[in-house]
Each structure stands twice: as C-alpha cells, then as structure tokens.
C-alpha positions as CSV (number, residue, x, y, z in Angstrom):
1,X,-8.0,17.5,-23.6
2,X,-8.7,18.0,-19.5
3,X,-5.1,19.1,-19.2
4,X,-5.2,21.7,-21.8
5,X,-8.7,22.6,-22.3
6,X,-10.2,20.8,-18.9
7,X,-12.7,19.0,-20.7
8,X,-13.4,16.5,-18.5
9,X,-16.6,14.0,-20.1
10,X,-13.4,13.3,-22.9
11,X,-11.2,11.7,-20.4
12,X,-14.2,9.3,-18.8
13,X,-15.0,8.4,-22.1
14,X,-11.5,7.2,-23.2
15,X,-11.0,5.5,-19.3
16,X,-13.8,3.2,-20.5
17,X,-12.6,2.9,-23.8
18,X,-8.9,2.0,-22.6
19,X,-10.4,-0.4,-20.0
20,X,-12.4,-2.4,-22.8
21,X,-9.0,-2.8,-24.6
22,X,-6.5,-3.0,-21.3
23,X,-8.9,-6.2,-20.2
24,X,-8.3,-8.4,-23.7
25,X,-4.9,-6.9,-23.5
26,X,-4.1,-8.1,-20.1
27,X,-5.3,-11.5,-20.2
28,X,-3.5,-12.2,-23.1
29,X,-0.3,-11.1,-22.0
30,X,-0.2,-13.0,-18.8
31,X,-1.0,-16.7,-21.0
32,X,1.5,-16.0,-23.4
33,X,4.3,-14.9,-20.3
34,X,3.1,-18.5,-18.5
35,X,2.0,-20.4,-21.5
36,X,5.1,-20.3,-23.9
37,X,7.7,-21.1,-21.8
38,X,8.6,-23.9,-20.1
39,X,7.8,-24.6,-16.9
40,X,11.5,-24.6,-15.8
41,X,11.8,-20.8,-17.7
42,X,8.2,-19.6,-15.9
43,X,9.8,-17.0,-13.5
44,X,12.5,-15.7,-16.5
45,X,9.5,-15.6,-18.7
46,X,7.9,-13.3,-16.8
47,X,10.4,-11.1,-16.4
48,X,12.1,-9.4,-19.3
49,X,13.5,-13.1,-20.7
50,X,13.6,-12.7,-25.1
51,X,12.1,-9.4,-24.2
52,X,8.8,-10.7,-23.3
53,X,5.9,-9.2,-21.3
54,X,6.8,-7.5,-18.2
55,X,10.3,-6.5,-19.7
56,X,9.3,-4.7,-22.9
57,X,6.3,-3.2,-20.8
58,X,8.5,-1.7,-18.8
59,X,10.8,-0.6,-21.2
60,X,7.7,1.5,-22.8
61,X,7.8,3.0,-19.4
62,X,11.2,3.7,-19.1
63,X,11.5,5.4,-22.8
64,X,8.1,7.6,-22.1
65,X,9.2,8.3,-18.5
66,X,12.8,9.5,-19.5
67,X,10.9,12.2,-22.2
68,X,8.8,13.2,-19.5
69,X,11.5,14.3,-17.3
70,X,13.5,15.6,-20.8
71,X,10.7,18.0,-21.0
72,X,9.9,18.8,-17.4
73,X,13.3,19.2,-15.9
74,X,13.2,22.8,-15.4
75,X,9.9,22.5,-13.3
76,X,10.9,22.8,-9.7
77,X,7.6,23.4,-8.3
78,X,4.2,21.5,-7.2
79,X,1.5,21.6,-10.5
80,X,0.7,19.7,-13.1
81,X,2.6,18.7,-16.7
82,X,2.5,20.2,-19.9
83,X,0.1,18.9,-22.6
84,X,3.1,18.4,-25.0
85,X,4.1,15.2,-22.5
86,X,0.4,13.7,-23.2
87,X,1.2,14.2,-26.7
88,X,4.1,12.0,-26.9
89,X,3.2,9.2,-24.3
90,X,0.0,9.2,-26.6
91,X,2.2,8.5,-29.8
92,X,4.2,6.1,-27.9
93,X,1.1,4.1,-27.5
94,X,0.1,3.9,-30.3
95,X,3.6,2.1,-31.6
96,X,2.6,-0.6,-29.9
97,X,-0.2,-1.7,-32.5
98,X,2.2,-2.8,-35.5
99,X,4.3,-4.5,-32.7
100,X,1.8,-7.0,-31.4
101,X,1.8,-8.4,-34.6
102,X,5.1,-9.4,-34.6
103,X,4.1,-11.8,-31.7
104,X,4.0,-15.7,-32.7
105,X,0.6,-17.8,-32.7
106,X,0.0,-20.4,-30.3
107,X,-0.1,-23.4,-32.8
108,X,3.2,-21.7,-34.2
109,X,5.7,-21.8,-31.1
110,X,7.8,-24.5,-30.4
111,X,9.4,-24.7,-27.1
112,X,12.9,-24.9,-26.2
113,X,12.7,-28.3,-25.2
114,X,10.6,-29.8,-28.4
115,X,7.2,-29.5,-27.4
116,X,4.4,-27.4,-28.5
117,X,2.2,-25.1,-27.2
118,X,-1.6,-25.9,-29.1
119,X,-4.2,-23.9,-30.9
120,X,-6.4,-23.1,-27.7
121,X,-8.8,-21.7,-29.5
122,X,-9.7,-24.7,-31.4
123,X,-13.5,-26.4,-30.4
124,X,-14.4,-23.8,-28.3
125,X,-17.9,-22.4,-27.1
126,X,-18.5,-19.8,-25.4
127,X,-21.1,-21.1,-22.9
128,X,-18.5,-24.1,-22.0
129,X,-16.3,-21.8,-21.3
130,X,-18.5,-19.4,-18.7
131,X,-19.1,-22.7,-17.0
132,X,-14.7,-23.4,-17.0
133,X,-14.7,-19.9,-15.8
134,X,-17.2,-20.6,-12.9
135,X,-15.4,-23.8,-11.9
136,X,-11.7,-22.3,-12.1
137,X,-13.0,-19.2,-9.9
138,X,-14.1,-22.1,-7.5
139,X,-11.0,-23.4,-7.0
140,X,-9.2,-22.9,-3.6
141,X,-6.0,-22.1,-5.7
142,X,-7.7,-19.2,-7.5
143,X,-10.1,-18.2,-5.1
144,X,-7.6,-17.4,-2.2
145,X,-5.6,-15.1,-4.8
146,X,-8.1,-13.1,-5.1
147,X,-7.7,-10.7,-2.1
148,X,-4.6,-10.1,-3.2
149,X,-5.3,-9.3,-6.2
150,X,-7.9,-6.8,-5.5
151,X,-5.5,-5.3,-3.0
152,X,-2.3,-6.3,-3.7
153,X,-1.7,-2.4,-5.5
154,X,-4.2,-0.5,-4.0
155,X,-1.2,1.3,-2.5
156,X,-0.6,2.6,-5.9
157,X,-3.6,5.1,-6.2
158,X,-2.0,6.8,-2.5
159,X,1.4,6.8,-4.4
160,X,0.0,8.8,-6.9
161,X,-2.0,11.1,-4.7
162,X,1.1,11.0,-2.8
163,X,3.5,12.5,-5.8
164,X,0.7,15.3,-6.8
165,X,0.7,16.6,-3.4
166,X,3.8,16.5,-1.9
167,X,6.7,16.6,-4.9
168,X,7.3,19.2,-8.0
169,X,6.7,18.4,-11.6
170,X,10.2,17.6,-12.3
171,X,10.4,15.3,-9.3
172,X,7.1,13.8,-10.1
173,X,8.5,12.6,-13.9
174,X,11.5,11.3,-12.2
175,X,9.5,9.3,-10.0
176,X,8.3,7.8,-13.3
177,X,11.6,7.1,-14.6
178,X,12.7,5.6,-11.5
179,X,9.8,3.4,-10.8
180,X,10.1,2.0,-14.1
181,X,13.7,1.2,-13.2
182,X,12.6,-0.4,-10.1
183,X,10.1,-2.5,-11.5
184,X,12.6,-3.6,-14.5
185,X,14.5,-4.8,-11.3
186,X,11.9,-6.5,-9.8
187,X,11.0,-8.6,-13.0
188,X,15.0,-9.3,-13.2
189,X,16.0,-10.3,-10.2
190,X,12.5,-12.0,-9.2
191,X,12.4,-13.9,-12.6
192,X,15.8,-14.8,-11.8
193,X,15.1,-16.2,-7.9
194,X,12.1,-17.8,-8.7
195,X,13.6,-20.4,-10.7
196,X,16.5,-21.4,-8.7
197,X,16.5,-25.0,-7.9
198,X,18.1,-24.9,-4.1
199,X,14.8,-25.5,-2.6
200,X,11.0,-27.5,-4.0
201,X,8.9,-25.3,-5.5
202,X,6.5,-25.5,-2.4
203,X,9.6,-23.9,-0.2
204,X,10.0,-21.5,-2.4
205,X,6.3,-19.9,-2.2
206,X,6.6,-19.7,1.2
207,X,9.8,-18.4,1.5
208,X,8.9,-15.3,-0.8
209,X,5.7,-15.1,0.4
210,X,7.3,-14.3,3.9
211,X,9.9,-12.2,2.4
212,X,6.9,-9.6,0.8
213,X,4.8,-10.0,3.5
214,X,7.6,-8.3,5.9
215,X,8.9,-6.0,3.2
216,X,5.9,-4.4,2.4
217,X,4.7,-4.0,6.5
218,X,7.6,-2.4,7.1
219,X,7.1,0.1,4.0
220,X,4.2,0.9,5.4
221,X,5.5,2.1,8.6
222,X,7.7,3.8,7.1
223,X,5.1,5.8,4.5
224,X,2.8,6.2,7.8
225,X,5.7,8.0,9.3
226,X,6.4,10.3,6.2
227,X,2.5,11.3,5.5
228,X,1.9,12.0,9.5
229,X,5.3,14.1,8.9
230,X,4.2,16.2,5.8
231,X,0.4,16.2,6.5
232,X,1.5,18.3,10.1
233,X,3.8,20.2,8.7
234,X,2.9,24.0,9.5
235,X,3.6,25.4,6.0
236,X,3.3,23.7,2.5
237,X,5.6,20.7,1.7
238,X,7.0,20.9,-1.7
239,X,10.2,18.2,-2.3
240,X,12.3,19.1,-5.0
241,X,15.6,16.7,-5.6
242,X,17.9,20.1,-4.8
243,X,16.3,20.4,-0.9
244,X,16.5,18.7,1.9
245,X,14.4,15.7,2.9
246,X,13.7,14.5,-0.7
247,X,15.3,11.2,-0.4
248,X,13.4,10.1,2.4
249,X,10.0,10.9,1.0
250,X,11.3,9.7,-2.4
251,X,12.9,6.8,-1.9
252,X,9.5,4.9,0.1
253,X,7.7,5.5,-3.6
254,X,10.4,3.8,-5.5
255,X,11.0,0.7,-3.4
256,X,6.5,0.8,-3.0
257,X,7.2,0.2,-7.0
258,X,9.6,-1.9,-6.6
259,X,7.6,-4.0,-4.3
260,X,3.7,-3.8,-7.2
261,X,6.0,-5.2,-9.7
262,X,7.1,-8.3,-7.8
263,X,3.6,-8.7,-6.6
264,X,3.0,-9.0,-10.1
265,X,5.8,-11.3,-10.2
266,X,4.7,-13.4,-7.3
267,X,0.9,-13.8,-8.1
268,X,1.9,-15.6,-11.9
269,X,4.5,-17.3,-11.0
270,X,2.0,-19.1,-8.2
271,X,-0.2,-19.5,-11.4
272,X,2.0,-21.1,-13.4
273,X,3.0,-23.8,-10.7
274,X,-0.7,-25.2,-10.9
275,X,-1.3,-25.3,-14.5
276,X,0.9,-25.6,-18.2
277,X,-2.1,-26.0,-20.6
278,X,-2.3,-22.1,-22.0
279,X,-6.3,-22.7,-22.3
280,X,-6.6,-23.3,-18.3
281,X,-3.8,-20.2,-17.8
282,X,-5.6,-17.9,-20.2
283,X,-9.3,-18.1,-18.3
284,X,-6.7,-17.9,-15.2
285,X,-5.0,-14.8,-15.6
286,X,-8.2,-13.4,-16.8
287,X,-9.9,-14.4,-13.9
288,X,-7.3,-12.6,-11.6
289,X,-6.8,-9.4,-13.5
290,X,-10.6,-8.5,-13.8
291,X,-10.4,-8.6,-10.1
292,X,-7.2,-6.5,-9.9
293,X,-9.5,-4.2,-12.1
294,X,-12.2,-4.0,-9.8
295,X,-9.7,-3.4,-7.3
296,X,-8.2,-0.6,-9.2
297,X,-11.5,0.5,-9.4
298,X,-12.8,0.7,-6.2
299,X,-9.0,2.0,-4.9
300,X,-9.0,5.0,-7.4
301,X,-12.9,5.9,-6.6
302,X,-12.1,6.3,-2.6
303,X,-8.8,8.3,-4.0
304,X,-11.3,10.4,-5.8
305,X,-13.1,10.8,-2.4
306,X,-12.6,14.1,-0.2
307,X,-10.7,12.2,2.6
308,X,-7.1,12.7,3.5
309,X,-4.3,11.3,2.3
310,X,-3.6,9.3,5.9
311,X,-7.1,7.8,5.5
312,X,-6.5,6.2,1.7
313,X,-3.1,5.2,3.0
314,X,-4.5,3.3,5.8
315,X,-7.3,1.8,3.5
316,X,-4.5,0.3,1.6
317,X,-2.4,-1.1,4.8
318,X,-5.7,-2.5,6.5
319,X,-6.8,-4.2,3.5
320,X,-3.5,-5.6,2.8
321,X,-3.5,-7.3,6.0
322,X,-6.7,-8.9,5.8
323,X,-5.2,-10.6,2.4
324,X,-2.2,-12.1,4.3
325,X,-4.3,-14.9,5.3
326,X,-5.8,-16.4,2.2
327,X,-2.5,-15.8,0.3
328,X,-0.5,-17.8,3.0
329,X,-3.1,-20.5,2.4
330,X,-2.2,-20.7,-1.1
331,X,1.7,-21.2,-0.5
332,X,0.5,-24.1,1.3
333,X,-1.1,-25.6,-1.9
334,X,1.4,-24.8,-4.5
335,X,2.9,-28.3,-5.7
336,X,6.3,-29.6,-6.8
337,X,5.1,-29.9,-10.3
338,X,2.4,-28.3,-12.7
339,X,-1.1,-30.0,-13.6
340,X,-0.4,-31.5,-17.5
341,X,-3.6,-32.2,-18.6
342,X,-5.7,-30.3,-21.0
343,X,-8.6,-29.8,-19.4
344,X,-8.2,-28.8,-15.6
345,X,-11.2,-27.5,-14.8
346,X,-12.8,-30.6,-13.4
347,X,-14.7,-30.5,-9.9
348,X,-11.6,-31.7,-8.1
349,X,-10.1,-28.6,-5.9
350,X,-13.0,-26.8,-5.9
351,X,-13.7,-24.8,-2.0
352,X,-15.4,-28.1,-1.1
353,X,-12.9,-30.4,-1.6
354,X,-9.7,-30.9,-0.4
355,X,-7.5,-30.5,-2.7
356,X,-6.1,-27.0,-4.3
C-alpha cells in the first residue's frame, strides 16, 4: 500500500501486527531447533540439518530474493522496487501457514538416540511461569547474553540504510539473494564447527567467541572506510554491479550477513550448552529474542532519525563493543555438559551466586 499508493498508517499497522505473530513465532522456533535434537546434533540442528529452522528460513529467503532480482534486473539505478515484488514475497508468506502444520508435537518426537522430548505444556500456569521467567532472566548465563542480543544486529538497520542509499534497485535485490546465500553458509558451516569434538565444549565458546569478536571489528573498519569514502564523495554515489568500485562496497554487506547469521548461530548454540529440558529452552529463547526485539527496535527508530549514515554506523560499532565484555563472561560459564533436570529454574546461578 505505501509503495504504491504511499499510504503510510497501513504499514504501522501491519509492523505491529507482524510483531505480535513474529514474537510466538520466534520463540518457538528457537525450542524446537535446541529442544529436539540431541545435544551432540545442537549446532547441525540449528543450521539447515532435516531442513529445520534456520535452513528452511533461509531458503524462503533465497526463493523470494531470487524473484526479486528476476523482476528487477533491468533496474540499474538508485529508487525503490516495484509493488509487483511485495505482491509475491506477500504470497510467499503466506505458504508458510499450511507448512507449520506439518511440524511434529513435542510428546510425538522421538530422538535419534531413543529418548523423548515431553509434553511441556502439560501442568502449567501462567503465573509460575512469570515467576521461571523472572528467575531464568536472573541468571548470569542469560543475563550476560543480553547485550548481545540487543546489539548483536543492530548493524543490520545501517546495512539497509546502507543499500537504499548507495546501490541501484537491481543491486539492492541481489544483495538479498546473496545475503541469504551467505547466511545459508553461516548455518552450514557453523552447525557443522560447533559440533566437532577436537576440543571441550568450554574451548570451543571461547575459541569462536574470539574468532567473531575479531571478524566483526575488522568489518567495521572496513565499512567505516567505505561510508567516510561515499559520504565525501563530490557527486552522487550510485554502485551498479557493471561499474567500478561495486565489489568493495558490496562485498562488506554480504560478509556483515554472513557474520548476523552466525551470531545467531553462536548465541543458541551457548543456550543449548546450559539446558536440554525444551520447557527451560522455550522461556529461554523467548527471553533472548524479546530483547533482540527491543533491540531491533530502538536500532530501526535512530535509523529513522535525521542523522547520517556515519553516525548510525558508529552507534552500531560503539555498542557492539560495550557487549564484548559480558559475552566473554559467558564463555567462561559454558560447561562440558548440559543441565538434565526438568526444572532449572531454581535460585542457583542467579547474579548473586556463583555459579552460571
């Protein structure tokens, strides 16, 4: 509606409509990625094992991404899409209802390894569980990820301020495409690392913790470098894939994707390594992705701001900093083996105690 007839109140009101839905969506999908599998299978599980979670999410992308730039490609200048792409991303969409049927129950799914999941909906109640929900959120485990969470893709809202300003239509929708290959990718190769037995599981939090700490600095640099470029250019900067300079302002977004997606990848695989009962990792993914929410939020209201691009970029890069601390601090906690019991939510690791 905004794109074709720039009625704007419409797209507010399905924003708030699609965040009502995204929040039940996204909580369930991150339980059943680190609640279904084993523990041994967590970091294939959340990538694109069986087609489940991140894999087939991406693969929407990729299919609704490659029609995009189907019906683009002829658009070699800066502006905006045609409604007829909205259309069919839209339809897309709404495939996805009938689909989630198809997805096993809890007290249905039998593990590879003979044991079962559980019915964690059974002898619930809904004030017990605000009170789980206040005692996991006090936990030094959870609470640490939280920083990172809020700002782990607030890079994402520059990237996409990024793309409109600099890049034409066409290069735009290949961005799209690409991205999604580069975050299938991630989930691949990550999902496949993560579960590698050369080192303890405590080794291995640290080790990739360092590795995306140093990646992602160095990115960036290097995106710090291209804006100051662009932004002080004396005439307009349009990057289409047939002139010069695209592939070094286009190739920063795509490994910035790359890098989201394995933050992803990172922040539920540390989840998983605390907990295996799918009622303690359902209130915890939940707990985590309201706060990426309210980071989303707050990162797409200051992109909404009047401000340059520079500034939002160096938002992102200061507030990513300031979350290096508290997620090294969880490496440090991550244990050899996963809590079994049912009910982890007891006082124990809570901020005033000493364990995680």
């Amino acid at each position: 509606m905004n794109n074709r007839y720039g009625t704007q109140w419409f797209v507010l009101f399905g924003a708030a409509t699609c965040g009502v839905a995204a929040s039940a969506f996204w909580a369930t999908e991150g339980a059943v990625a680190l609640g279904y599998p084993r523990v041994g299978d967590r970091g294939k599980a959340t990538s694109d094992k069986a087609g489940v979670w991140l894999g087939l999410r991406e693969l929407g992308q990729l299919i609704g991404s490659s029609i995009q730039l189907s019906l683009n490609v002829h658009k070699n200048k800066t502006g905006k899409v045609g409604y007829t792409t909205y259309l069919t991303l839209i339809g897309l969409q709404c495939l996805g209802l009938p689909l989630a049927f198809l997805v096993s129950a809890p007290e249905k799914v039998i593990r590879s390894d003979g044991t079962k999941v559980g019915d964690p909906t059974l002898s619930k109640n809904f004030l017990l569980e605000l009170r789980k929900i206040g005692k996991l959120v006090l936990k030094k485990r959870i609470f640490l990820l939280i920083p990172l969470c809020i700002v782990g893709t607030w890079n994402g809202t520059y990237q996409g301020i990024y793309l409109t300003k600099y890049f034409s239509v066409r290069a735009r929708t290949l961005g799209a495409l690409t991205s999604g290959i580069a975050a299938t990718a991630a989930n691949l190769f990550w999902g496949w690392f993560l579960d590698l037995k050369f080192v303890r599981r405590p080794t291995m939090a640290k080790l990739v913790w360092a590795i995306f700490a140093a990646l992602l600095l160095a990115l960036f640099g290097w995106q710090v470098a291209n804006e100051n470029l662009y932004e002080n250019s004396p005439g307009k900067v349009t990057l289409d894939w047939d002139l010069p300079g695209f592939g070094r302002g286009f190739a920063v977004n795509v490994l910035f994707r790359f890098m989201n997606e394995s933050h992803y990848m990172f922040v539920y695989w540390i989840v998983g390594t605390f907990d295996q009962d799918v009622s303690t990792l359902t209130l915890t993914v939940g707990i985590l992705r309201s706060f990426e929410s309210i980071g989303s939020t707050l990162a797409n209201g200051i992109g909404a701001l009047h401000i340059k691009p520079m500034t939002n970029l160096i938002v992102a890069f200061v507030l990513f900093v300031a979350a290096v601390p508290t997620t090294t601090w969880v490496t440090y906690l991550v244990p050899e083996h996963p809590t079994v019991n049912k009910d982890d939510t007891s006082d124990s690791g809570r901020l005033d105690s000493g364990k995680p």
